[in-house]
ROSE-4610 file (N, C-alpha, C; in Angstrom, 1 decimal, always signed):
// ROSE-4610
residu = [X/X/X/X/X/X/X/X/X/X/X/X/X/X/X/X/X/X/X/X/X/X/X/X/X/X/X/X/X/X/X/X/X/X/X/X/X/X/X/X/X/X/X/X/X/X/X/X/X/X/X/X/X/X/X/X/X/X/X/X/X/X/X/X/X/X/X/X/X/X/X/X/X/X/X/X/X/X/X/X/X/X/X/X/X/X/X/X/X/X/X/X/X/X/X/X/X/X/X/X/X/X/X/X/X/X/X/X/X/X/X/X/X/X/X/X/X/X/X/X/X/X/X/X/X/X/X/X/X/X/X/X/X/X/X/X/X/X/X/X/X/X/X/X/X/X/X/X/X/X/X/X/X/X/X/X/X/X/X/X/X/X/X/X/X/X/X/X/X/X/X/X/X/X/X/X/X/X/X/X/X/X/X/X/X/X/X/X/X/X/X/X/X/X/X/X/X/X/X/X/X/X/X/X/X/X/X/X/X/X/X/X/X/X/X/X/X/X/X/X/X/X/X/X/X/X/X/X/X/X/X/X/X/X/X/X/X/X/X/X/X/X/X/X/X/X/X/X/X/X/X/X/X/X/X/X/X/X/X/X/X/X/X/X/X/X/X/X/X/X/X/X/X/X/X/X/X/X/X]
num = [1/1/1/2/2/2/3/3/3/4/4/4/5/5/5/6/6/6/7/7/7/8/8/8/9/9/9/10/10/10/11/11/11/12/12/12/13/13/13/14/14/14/15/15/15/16/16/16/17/17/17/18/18/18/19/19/19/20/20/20/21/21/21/22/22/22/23/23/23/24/24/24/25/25/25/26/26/26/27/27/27/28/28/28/29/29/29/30/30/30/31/31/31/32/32/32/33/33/33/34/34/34/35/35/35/36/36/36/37/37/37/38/38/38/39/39/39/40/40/40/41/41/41/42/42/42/43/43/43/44/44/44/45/45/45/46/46/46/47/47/47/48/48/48/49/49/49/50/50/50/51/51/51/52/52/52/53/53/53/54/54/54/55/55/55/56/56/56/57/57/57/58/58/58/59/59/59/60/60/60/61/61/61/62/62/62/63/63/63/64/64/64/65/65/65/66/66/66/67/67/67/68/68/68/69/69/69/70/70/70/71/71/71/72/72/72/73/73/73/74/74/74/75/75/75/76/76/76/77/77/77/78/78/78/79/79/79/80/80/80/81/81/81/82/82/82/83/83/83/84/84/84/85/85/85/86/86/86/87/87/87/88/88/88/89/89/89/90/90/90/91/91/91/92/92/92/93/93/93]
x = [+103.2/+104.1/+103.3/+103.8/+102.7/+103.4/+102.4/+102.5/+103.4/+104.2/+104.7/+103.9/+104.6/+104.0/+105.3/+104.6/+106.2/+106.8/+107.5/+109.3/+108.5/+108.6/+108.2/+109.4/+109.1/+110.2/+109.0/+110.1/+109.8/+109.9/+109.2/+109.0/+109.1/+110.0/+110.2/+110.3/+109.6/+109.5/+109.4/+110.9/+111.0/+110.9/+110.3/+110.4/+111.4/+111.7/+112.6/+113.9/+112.8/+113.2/+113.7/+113.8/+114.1/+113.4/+112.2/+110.4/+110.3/+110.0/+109.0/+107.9/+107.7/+106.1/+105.7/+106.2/+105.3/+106.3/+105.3/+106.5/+105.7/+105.9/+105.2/+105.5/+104.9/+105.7/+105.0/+105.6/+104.5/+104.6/+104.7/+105.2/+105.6/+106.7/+107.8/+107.2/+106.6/+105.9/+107.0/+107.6/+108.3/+109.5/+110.8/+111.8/+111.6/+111.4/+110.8/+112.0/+112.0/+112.2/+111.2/+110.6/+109.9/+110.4/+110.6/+111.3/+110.7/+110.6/+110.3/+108.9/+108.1/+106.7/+106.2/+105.7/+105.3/+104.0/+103.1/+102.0/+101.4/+100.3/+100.2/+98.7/+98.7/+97.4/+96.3/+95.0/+94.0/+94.3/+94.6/+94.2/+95.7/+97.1/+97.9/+98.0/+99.1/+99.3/+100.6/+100.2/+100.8/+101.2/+102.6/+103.0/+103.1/+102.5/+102.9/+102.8/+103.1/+103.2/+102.0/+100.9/+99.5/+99.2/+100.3/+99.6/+99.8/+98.9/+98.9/+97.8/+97.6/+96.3/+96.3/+95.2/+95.2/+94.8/+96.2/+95.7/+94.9/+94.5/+93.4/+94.4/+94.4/+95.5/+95.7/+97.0/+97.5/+98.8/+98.8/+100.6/+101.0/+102.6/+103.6/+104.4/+105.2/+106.2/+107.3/+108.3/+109.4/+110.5/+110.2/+110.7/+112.5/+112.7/+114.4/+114.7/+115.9/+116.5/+115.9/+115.0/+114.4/+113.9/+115.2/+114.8/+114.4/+113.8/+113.3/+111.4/+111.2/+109.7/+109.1/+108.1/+107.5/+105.8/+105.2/+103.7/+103.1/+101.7/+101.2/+100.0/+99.3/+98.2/+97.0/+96.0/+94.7/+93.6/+92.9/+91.8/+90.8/+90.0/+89.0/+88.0/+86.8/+85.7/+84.7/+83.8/+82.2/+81.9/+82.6/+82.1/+83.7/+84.6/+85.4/+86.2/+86.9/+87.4/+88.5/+88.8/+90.4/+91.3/+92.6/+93.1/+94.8/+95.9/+97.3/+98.0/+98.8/+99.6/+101.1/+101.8/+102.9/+103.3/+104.9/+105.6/+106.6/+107.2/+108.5/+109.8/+110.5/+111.5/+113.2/+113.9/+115.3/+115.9/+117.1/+117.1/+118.2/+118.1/+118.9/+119.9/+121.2/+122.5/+122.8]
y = [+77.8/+78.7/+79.8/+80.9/+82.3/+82.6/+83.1/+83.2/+84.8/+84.7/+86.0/+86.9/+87.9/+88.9/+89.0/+88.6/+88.2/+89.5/+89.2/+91.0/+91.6/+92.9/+93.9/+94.1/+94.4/+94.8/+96.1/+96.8/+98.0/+97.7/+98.1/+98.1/+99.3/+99.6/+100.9/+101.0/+101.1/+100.9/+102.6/+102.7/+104.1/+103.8/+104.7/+105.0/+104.9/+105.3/+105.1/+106.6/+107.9/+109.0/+108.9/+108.1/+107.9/+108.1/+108.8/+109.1/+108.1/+107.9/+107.0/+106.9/+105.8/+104.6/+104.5/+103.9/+102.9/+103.0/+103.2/+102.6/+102.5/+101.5/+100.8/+99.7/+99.3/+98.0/+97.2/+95.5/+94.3/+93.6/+92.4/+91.2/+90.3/+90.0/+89.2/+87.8/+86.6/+85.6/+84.0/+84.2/+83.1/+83.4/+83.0/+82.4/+81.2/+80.8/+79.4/+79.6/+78.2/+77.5/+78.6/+79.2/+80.8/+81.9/+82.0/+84.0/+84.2/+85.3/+86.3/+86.6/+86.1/+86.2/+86.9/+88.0/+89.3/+89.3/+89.6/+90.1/+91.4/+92.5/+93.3/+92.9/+93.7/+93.1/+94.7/+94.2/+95.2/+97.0/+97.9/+99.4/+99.3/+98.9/+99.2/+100.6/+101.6/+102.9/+102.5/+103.3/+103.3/+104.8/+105.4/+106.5/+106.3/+107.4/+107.4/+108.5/+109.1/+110.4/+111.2/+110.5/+111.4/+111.2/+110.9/+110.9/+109.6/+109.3/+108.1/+107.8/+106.1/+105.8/+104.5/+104.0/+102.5/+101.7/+100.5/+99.5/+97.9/+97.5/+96.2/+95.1/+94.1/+93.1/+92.4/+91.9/+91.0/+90.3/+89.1/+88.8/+88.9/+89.2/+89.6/+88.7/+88.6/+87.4/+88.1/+88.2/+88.7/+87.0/+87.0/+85.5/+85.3/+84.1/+84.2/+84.0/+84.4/+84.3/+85.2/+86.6/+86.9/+88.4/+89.2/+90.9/+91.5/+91.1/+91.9/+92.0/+91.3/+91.9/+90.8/+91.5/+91.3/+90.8/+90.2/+89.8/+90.0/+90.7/+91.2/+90.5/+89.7/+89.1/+89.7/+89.8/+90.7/+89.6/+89.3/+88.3/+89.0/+87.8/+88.1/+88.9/+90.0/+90.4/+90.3/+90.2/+90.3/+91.3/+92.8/+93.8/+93.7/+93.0/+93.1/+92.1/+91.6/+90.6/+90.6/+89.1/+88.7/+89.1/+90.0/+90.8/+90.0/+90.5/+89.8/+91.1/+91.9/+92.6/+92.1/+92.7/+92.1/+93.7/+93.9/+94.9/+94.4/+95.1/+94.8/+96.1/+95.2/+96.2/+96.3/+96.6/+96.0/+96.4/+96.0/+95.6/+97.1/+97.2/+98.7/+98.3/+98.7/+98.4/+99.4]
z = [+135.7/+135.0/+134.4/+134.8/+134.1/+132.6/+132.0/+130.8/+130.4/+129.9/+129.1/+128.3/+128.1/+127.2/+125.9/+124.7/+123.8/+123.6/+123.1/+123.0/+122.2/+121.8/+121.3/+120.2/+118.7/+117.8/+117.2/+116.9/+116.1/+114.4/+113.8/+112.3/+111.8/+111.0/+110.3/+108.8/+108.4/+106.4/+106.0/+104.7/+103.9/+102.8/+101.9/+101.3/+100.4/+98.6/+98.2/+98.6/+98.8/+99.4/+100.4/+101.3/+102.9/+103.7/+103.5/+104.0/+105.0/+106.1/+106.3/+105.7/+105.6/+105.0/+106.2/+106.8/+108.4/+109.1/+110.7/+111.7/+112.7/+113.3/+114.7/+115.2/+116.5/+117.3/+117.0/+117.1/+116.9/+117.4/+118.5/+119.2/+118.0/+118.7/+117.7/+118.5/+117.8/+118.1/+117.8/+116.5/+116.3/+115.2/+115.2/+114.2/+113.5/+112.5/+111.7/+110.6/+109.8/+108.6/+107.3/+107.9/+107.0/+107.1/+108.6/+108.7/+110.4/+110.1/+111.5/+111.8/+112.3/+112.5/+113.1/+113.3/+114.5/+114.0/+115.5/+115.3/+116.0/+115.1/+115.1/+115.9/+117.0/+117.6/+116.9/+116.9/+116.7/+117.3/+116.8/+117.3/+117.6/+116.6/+117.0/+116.5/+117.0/+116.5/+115.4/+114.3/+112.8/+112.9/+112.5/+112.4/+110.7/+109.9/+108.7/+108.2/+106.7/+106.5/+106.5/+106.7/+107.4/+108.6/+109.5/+110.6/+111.2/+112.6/+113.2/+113.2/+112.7/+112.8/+113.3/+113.6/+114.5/+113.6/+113.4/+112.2/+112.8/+112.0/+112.0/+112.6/+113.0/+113.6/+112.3/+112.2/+111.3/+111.4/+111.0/+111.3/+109.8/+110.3/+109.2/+109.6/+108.7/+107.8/+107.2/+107.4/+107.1/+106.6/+105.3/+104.8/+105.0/+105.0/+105.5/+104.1/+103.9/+103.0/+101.4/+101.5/+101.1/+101.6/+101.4/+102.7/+100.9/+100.2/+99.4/+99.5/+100.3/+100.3/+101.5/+102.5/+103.5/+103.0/+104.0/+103.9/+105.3/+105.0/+106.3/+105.6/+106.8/+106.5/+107.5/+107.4/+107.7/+108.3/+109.0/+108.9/+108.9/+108.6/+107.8/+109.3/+109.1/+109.9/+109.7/+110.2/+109.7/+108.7/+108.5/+107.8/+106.8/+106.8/+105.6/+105.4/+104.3/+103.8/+103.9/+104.2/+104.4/+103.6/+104.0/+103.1/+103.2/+101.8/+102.1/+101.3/+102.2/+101.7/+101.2/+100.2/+100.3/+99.7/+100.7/+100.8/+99.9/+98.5/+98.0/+99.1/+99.3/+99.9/+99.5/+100.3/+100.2/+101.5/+101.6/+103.2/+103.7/+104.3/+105.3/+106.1/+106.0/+106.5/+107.3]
C-alpha cells in the first residue's frame, strides 16, 4: 500500500484590526480526544504583515472544545532551543 501525502489546510490568524497575523498551509495529520493536529514542515512560506518568510517546522494543536487559543510547538536544533507558542484567539464565523 503506498503511502499518502496528508490534506493540506490553510491557517489564517487576524489580528484584532482584521490585519492578517499569519497565513500559510500545514498538513492536517490527526483529529484526537485533543483537537486538530497539523504540521508545519521546515521552510514553510509564512505570509505576514512584513512579508513572507520561511518558518522552522513545528506541530500545532488547535484544542477541541477550546477556539480561544492555539499551541504551536518548535523542536528543539543544535543551534536553538525547544520553543512552545501559544496563540490567544477567538474563533471567526
Amino acid at each position: 500500500m503506498a503511502a499518502t501525502d496528508p490534506p493540506r489546510v490553510r491557517i489564517t490568524s487576524r489580528k484584532w484590526d482584521g490585519g492578517t497575523h499569519r497565513d500559510n498551509e500545514a498538513d492536517l495529520l490527526d483529529d484526537d480526544e485533543y483537537g486538530r493536529w497539523l504540521w508545519m514542515p521546515d521552510g514553510t512560506p509564512v505570509d505576514g504583515p512584513g512579508g513572507v518568510w520561511l518558518a522552522r517546522a513545528g506541530l500545532r494543536l488547535f484544542p477541541v472544545g477550546a477556539p480561544w487559543w492555539s499551541a504551536f510547538f518548535v523542536p528543539a536544533t543544535p543551534d536553538r532551543p525547544q520553543q512552545l507558542y501559544v496563540d490567544i484567539t477567538t474563533q471567526q464565523s
